[in-house]
N, C-alpha and C positions, 0 to 999 in steps of 0.2 A: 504494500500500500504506500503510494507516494504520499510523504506530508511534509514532503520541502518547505520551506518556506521561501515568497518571490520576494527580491526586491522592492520597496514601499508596497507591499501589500497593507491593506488597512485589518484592524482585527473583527469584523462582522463579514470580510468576505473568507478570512483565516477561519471561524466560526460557521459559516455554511458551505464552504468547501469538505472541511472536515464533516459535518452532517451528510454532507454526498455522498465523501469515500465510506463513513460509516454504513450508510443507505444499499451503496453498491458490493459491499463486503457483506450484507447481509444478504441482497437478492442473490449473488450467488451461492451462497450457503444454500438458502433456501433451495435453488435452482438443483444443486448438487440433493438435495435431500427428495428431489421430487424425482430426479434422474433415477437415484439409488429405489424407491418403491416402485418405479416403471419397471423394471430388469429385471424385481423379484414377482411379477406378474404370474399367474401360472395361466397358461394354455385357456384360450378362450372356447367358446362355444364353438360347433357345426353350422356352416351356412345351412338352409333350408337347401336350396338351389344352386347351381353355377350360374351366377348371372351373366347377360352376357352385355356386351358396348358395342359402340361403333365407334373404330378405329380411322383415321383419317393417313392416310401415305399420298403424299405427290404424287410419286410414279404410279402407285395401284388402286389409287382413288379413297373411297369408303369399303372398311368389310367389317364383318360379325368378327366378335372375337371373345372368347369366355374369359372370366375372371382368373380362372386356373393357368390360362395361359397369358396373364401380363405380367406375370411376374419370372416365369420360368421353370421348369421343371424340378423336384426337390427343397422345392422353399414352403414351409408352413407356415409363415408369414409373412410379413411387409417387413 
């Protein structure tokens, strides 16, 4: 955490700088704490269905395309 002090800084911007990096030291924490419950997630439900989209390609126009295959074979999730 930087708390250099600048050259003629005044002490209410010394005062809410400091309140920033506090602020921003804390959302990360946070951020890291929300990370860490995401990862320990277990295995969601069953689609009902493969749903399916319409894919857009330049060259091949529009085509159907199920869910199972935009992500690639072997992946049980996103």
């Amino acid at each position: 955490m930087d708390r250099r002090f600048y050259p003629n800084e005044q002490p209410e911007y010394r005062k809410a700088r400091n309140e920033l990096l506090d602020a921003e030291a804390a959302l990360r924490d946070q951020l890291e704490r929300v990370a860490a419950l995401r990862r320990t997630l277990p295995l969601g439900g069953e689609l009902e269905q493969d749903y399916r989209f319409e894919e857009r390609d330049a060259a091949a126009g529009v085509r159907s395309v199920k869910l199972s295959e935009l992500f690639g074979a072997g992946r049980d999730s996103l």
